[in-house]
C-alpha positions as CSV (number, residue, x, y, z in Angstrom):
1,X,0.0,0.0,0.0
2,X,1.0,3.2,-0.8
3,X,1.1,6.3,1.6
4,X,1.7,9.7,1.0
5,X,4.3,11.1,2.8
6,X,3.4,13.8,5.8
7,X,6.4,16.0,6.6
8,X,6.6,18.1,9.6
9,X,8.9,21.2,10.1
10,X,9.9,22.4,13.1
11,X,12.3,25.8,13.1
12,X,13.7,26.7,16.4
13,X,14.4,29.9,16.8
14,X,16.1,30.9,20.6
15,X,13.2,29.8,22.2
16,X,10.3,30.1,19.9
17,X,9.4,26.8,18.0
18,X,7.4,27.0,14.8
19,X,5.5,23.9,13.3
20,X,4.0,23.2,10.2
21,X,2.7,20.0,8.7
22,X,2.1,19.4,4.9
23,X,0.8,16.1,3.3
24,X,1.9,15.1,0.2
25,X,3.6,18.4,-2.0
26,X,1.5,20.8,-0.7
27,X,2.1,23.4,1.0
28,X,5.7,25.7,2.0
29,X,8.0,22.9,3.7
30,X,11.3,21.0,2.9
31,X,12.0,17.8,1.2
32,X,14.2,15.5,2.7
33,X,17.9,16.6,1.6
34,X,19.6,13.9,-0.3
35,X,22.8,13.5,1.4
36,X,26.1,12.8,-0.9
37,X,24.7,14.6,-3.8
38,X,26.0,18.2,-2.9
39,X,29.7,17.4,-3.9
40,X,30.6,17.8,-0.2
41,X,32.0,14.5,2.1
42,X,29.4,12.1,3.8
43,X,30.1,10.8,7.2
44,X,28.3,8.0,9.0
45,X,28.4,7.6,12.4
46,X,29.6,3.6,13.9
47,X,26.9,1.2,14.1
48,X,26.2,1.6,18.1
49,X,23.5,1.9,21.3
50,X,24.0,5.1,22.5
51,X,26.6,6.0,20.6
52,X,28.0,9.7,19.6
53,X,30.2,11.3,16.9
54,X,33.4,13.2,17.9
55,X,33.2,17.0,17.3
56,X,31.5,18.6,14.3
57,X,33.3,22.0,13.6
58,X,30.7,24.9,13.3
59,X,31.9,27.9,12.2
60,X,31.2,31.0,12.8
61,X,30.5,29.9,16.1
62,X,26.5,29.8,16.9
63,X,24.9,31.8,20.5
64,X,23.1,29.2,22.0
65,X,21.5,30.8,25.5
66,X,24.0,32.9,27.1
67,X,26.8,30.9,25.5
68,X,28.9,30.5,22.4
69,X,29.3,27.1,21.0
70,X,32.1,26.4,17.8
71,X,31.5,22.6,18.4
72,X,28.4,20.1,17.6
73,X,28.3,15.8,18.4
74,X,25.4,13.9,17.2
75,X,23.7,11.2,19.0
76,X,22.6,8.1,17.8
77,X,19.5,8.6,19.9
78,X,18.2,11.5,18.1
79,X,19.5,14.7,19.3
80,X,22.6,17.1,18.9
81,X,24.5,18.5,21.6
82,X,26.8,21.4,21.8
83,X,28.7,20.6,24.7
84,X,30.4,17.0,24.7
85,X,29.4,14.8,27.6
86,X,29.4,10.9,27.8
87,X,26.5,10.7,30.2
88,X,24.4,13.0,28.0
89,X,25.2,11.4,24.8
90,X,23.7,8.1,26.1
91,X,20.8,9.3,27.3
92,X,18.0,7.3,25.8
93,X,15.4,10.0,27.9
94,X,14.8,13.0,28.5
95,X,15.2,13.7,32.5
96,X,16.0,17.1,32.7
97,X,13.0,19.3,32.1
98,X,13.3,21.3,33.9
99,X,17.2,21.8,34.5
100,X,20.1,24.0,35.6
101,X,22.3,21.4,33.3
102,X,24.8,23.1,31.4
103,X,23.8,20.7,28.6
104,X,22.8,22.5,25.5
105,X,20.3,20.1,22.8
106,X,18.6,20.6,20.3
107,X,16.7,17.4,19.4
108,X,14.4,16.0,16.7
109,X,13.5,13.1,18.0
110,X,14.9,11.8,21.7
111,X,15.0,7.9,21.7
112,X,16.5,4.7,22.6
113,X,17.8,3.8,19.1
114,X,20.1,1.3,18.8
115,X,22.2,0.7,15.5
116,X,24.2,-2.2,15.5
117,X,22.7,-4.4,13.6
118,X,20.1,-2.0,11.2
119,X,19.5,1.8,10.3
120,X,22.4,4.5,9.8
121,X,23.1,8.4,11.0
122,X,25.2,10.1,8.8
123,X,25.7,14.0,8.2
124,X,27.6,16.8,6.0
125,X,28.5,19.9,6.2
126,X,28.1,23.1,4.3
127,X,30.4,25.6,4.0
128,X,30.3,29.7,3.2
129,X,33.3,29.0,0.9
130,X,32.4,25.8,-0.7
131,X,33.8,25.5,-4.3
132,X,31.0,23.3,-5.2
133,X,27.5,25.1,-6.7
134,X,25.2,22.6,-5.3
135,X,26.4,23.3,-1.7
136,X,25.9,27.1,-2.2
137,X,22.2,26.7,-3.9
138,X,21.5,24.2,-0.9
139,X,22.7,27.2,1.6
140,X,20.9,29.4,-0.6
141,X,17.6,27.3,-0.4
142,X,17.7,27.3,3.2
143,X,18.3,30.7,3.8
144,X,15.1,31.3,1.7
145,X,12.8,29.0,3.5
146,X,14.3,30.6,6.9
147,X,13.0,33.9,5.5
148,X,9.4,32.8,4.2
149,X,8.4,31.3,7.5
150,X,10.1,33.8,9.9
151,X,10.6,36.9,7.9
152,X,14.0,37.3,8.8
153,X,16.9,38.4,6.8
154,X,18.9,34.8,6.5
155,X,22.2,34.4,4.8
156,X,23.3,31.1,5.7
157,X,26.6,30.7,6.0
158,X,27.1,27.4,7.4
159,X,25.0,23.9,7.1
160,X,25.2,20.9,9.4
161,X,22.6,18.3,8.0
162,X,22.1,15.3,9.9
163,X,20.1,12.3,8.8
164,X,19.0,9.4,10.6
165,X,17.6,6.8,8.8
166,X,15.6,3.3,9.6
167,X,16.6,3.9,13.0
168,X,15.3,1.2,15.8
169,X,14.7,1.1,18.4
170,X,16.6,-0.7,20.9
171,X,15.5,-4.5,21.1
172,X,12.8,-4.0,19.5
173,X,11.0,-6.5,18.9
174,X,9.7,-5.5,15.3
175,X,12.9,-4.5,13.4
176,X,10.9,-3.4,10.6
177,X,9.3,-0.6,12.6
178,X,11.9,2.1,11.9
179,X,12.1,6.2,12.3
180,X,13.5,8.4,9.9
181,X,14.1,12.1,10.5
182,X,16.7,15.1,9.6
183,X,18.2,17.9,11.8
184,X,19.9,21.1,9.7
185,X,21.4,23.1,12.0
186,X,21.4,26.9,9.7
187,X,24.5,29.3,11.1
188,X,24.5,33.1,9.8
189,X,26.9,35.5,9.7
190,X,25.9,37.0,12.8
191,X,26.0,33.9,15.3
192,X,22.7,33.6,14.8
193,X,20.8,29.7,14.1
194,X,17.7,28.3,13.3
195,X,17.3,24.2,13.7
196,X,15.4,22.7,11.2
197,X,13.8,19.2,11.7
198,X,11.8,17.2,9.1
199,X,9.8,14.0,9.4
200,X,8.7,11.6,7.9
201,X,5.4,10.5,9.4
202,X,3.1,7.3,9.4
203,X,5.4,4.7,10.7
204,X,7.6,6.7,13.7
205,X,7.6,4.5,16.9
Protein backbone atom coordinates (compact mmCIF):
# COMPACT_ATOMS: atom_id res chain seq x y z
CA UNK A 1 0.00 0.00 0.00
CA UNK A 2 0.95 3.22 -0.83
CA UNK A 3 1.11 6.28 1.57
CA UNK A 4 1.74 9.70 0.96
CA UNK A 5 4.29 11.13 2.77
CA UNK A 6 3.44 13.85 5.84
CA UNK A 7 6.41 16.05 6.62
CA UNK A 8 6.61 18.08 9.56
CA UNK A 9 8.87 21.22 10.07
CA UNK A 10 9.94 22.39 13.14
CA UNK A 11 12.29 25.79 13.15
CA UNK A 12 13.69 26.66 16.38
CA UNK A 13 14.39 29.90 16.83
CA UNK A 14 16.13 30.91 20.56
CA UNK A 15 13.16 29.84 22.24
CA UNK A 16 10.33 30.09 19.93
CA UNK A 17 9.45 26.77 18.03
CA UNK A 18 7.39 27.04 14.84
CA UNK A 19 5.52 23.90 13.35
CA UNK A 20 4.01 23.21 10.18
CA UNK A 21 2.73 19.98 8.68
CA UNK A 22 2.08 19.35 4.90
CA UNK A 23 0.84 16.14 3.31
CA UNK A 24 1.87 15.10 0.16
CA UNK A 25 3.64 18.39 -2.03
CA UNK A 26 1.48 20.77 -0.75
CA UNK A 27 2.14 23.41 1.00
CA UNK A 28 5.68 25.66 1.98
CA UNK A 29 8.00 22.90 3.68
CA UNK A 30 11.25 21.02 2.86
CA UNK A 31 11.99 17.79 1.24
CA UNK A 32 14.25 15.52 2.71
CA UNK A 33 17.90 16.55 1.55
CA UNK A 34 19.56 13.89 -0.27
CA UNK A 35 22.85 13.48 1.42
CA UNK A 36 26.13 12.81 -0.90
CA UNK A 37 24.73 14.60 -3.81
CA UNK A 38 25.99 18.23 -2.94
CA UNK A 39 29.69 17.36 -3.92
CA UNK A 40 30.61 17.76 -0.18
CA UNK A 41 32.02 14.52 2.10
CA UNK A 42 29.37 12.07 3.79
CA UNK A 43 30.15 10.79 7.17
CA UNK A 44 28.32 7.97 9.00
CA UNK A 45 28.42 7.55 12.44
CA UNK A 46 29.58 3.63 13.89
CA UNK A 47 26.89 1.22 14.07
CA UNK A 48 26.24 1.63 18.06
CA UNK A 49 23.49 1.85 21.27
CA UNK A 50 24.04 5.09 22.52
CA UNK A 51 26.61 5.98 20.63
CA UNK A 52 28.01 9.75 19.63
CA UNK A 53 30.21 11.29 16.92
CA UNK A 54 33.41 13.21 17.92
CA UNK A 55 33.21 17.04 17.33
CA UNK A 56 31.49 18.55 14.33
CA UNK A 57 33.28 21.96 13.62
CA UNK A 58 30.73 24.88 13.34
CA UNK A 59 31.88 27.95 12.20
CA UNK A 60 31.23 31.01 12.77
CA UNK A 61 30.55 29.94 16.07
CA UNK A 62 26.47 29.84 16.94
CA UNK A 63 24.91 31.83 20.52
CA UNK A 64 23.11 29.23 21.97
CA UNK A 65 21.47 30.83 25.45
CA UNK A 66 23.97 32.93 27.09
CA UNK A 67 26.77 30.89 25.50
CA UNK A 68 28.90 30.51 22.41
CA UNK A 69 29.32 27.12 20.98
CA UNK A 70 32.13 26.38 17.80
CA UNK A 71 31.53 22.60 18.36
CA UNK A 72 28.42 20.08 17.62
CA UNK A 73 28.26 15.82 18.44
CA UNK A 74 25.38 13.86 17.19
CA UNK A 75 23.69 11.22 19.01
CA UNK A 76 22.61 8.11 17.78
CA UNK A 77 19.48 8.63 19.85
CA UNK A 78 18.22 11.49 18.15
CA UNK A 79 19.45 14.70 19.31
CA UNK A 80 22.61 17.12 18.91
CA UNK A 81 24.54 18.52 21.61
CA UNK A 82 26.83 21.39 21.81
CA UNK A 83 28.69 20.59 24.69
CA UNK A 84 30.42 16.99 24.66
CA UNK A 85 29.39 14.84 27.62
CA UNK A 86 29.44 10.89 27.76
CA UNK A 87 26.48 10.74 30.15
CA UNK A 88 24.38 13.01 28.00
CA UNK A 89 25.16 11.41 24.83
CA UNK A 90 23.74 8.06 26.09
CA UNK A 91 20.82 9.35 27.35
CA UNK A 92 17.96 7.33 25.78
CA UNK A 93 15.40 9.99 27.87
CA UNK A 94 14.82 13.02 28.46
CA UNK A 95 15.21 13.67 32.46
CA UNK A 96 16.04 17.11 32.70
CA UNK A 97 12.99 19.31 32.09
CA UNK A 98 13.34 21.26 33.88
CA UNK A 99 17.15 21.75 34.50
CA UNK A 100 20.09 24.04 35.61
CA UNK A 101 22.33 21.44 33.31
CA UNK A 102 24.77 23.13 31.38
CA UNK A 103 23.78 20.68 28.57
CA UNK A 104 22.76 22.47 25.45
CA UNK A 105 20.30 20.15 22.81
CA UNK A 106 18.62 20.60 20.31
CA UNK A 107 16.65 17.43 19.44
CA UNK A 108 14.40 15.98 16.70
CA UNK A 109 13.49 13.08 18.03
CA UNK A 110 14.90 11.83 21.75
CA UNK A 111 15.00 7.91 21.67
CA UNK A 112 16.55 4.69 22.62
CA UNK A 113 17.83 3.76 19.06
CA UNK A 114 20.06 1.33 18.80
CA UNK A 115 22.16 0.68 15.46
CA UNK A 116 24.18 -2.19 15.55
CA UNK A 117 22.70 -4.40 13.57
CA UNK A 118 20.11 -2.00 11.21
CA UNK A 119 19.54 1.77 10.33
CA UNK A 120 22.38 4.51 9.80
CA UNK A 121 23.08 8.37 11.04
CA UNK A 122 25.22 10.10 8.85
CA UNK A 123 25.75 14.00 8.19
CA UNK A 124 27.63 16.80 5.99
CA UNK A 125 28.53 19.95 6.20
CA UNK A 126 28.08 23.06 4.26
CA UNK A 127 30.36 25.60 4.00
CA UNK A 128 30.30 29.67 3.17
CA UNK A 129 33.33 29.03 0.88
CA UNK A 130 32.43 25.77 -0.72
CA UNK A 131 33.81 25.51 -4.31
CA UNK A 132 30.97 23.32 -5.20
CA UNK A 133 27.55 25.14 -6.71
CA UNK A 134 25.15 22.61 -5.32
CA UNK A 135 26.43 23.33 -1.67
CA UNK A 136 25.89 27.10 -2.18
CA UNK A 137 22.24 26.68 -3.93
CA UNK A 138 21.46 24.23 -0.89
CA UNK A 139 22.70 27.17 1.65
CA UNK A 140 20.91 29.36 -0.63
CA UNK A 141 17.57 27.32 -0.38
CA UNK A 142 17.73 27.26 3.24
CA UNK A 143 18.35 30.70 3.76
CA UNK A 144 15.09 31.32 1.73
CA UNK A 145 12.78 29.02 3.53
CA UNK A 146 14.30 30.55 6.92
CA UNK A 147 12.97 33.89 5.49
CA UNK A 148 9.43 32.76 4.17
CA UNK A 149 8.41 31.32 7.51
CA UNK A 150 10.14 33.77 9.92
CA UNK A 151 10.60 36.89 7.91
CA UNK A 152 13.95 37.32 8.83
CA UNK A 153 16.94 38.37 6.76
CA UNK A 154 18.88 34.84 6.51
CA UNK A 155 22.15 34.38 4.81
CA UNK A 156 23.29 31.06 5.67
CA UNK A 157 26.56 30.71 6.00
CA UNK A 158 27.11 27.39 7.41
CA UNK A 159 25.01 23.91 7.06
CA UNK A 160 25.21 20.92 9.37
CA UNK A 161 22.65 18.30 8.02
CA UNK A 162 22.12 15.30 9.93
CA UNK A 163 20.14 12.33 8.77
CA UNK A 164 18.97 9.44 10.59
CA UNK A 165 17.65 6.79 8.82
CA UNK A 166 15.57 3.29 9.57
CA UNK A 167 16.58 3.89 12.96
CA UNK A 168 15.33 1.24 15.76
CA UNK A 169 14.65 1.14 18.37
CA UNK A 170 16.56 -0.69 20.90
CA UNK A 171 15.45 -4.49 21.14
CA UNK A 172 12.82 -4.00 19.47
CA UNK A 173 10.98 -6.55 18.92
CA UNK A 174 9.66 -5.48 15.30
CA UNK A 175 12.94 -4.51 13.44
CA UNK A 176 10.90 -3.41 10.64
CA UNK A 177 9.33 -0.57 12.60
CA UNK A 178 11.94 2.10 11.91
CA UNK A 179 12.06 6.24 12.31
CA UNK A 180 13.52 8.35 9.90
CA UNK A 181 14.10 12.14 10.49
CA UNK A 182 16.72 15.14 9.59
CA UNK A 183 18.20 17.94 11.76
CA UNK A 184 19.87 21.05 9.70
CA UNK A 185 21.42 23.09 11.97
CA UNK A 186 21.44 26.86 9.73
CA UNK A 187 24.53 29.25 11.06
CA UNK A 188 24.46 33.14 9.76
CA UNK A 189 26.86 35.51 9.75
CA UNK A 190 25.86 36.97 12.75
CA UNK A 191 26.02 33.90 15.35
CA UNK A 192 22.73 33.59 14.80
CA UNK A 193 20.84 29.72 14.09
CA UNK A 194 17.74 28.32 13.34
CA UNK A 195 17.29 24.20 13.72
CA UNK A 196 15.40 22.71 11.21
CA UNK A 197 13.75 19.24 11.66
CA UNK A 198 11.82 17.22 9.06
CA UNK A 199 9.78 14.01 9.39
CA UNK A 200 8.74 11.62 7.86
CA UNK A 201 5.39 10.46 9.45
CA UNK A 202 3.07 7.34 9.44
CA UNK A 203 5.38 4.67 10.74
CA UNK A 204 7.58 6.73 13.70
CA UNK A 205 7.62 4.54 16.88
Amino acid sequence: MFLQEIILVAILLLHTVIVSGYEGTQGNHLQFVTLGRNGVSVFSLPRSDDGSSSAINIYPAINFGSSQFSSAYISVNGFISFTYNDGIAAESTTPFFPSSSDDYIIAPFWADADTRSTGQVRYEVHKEYSPYSSSQQLRSQIGTYITDVTGDSAHVSSLLVVEWRDVPQFSSSQPTNTNTFQALVATTSSSRFYAIFTYTCGDLS
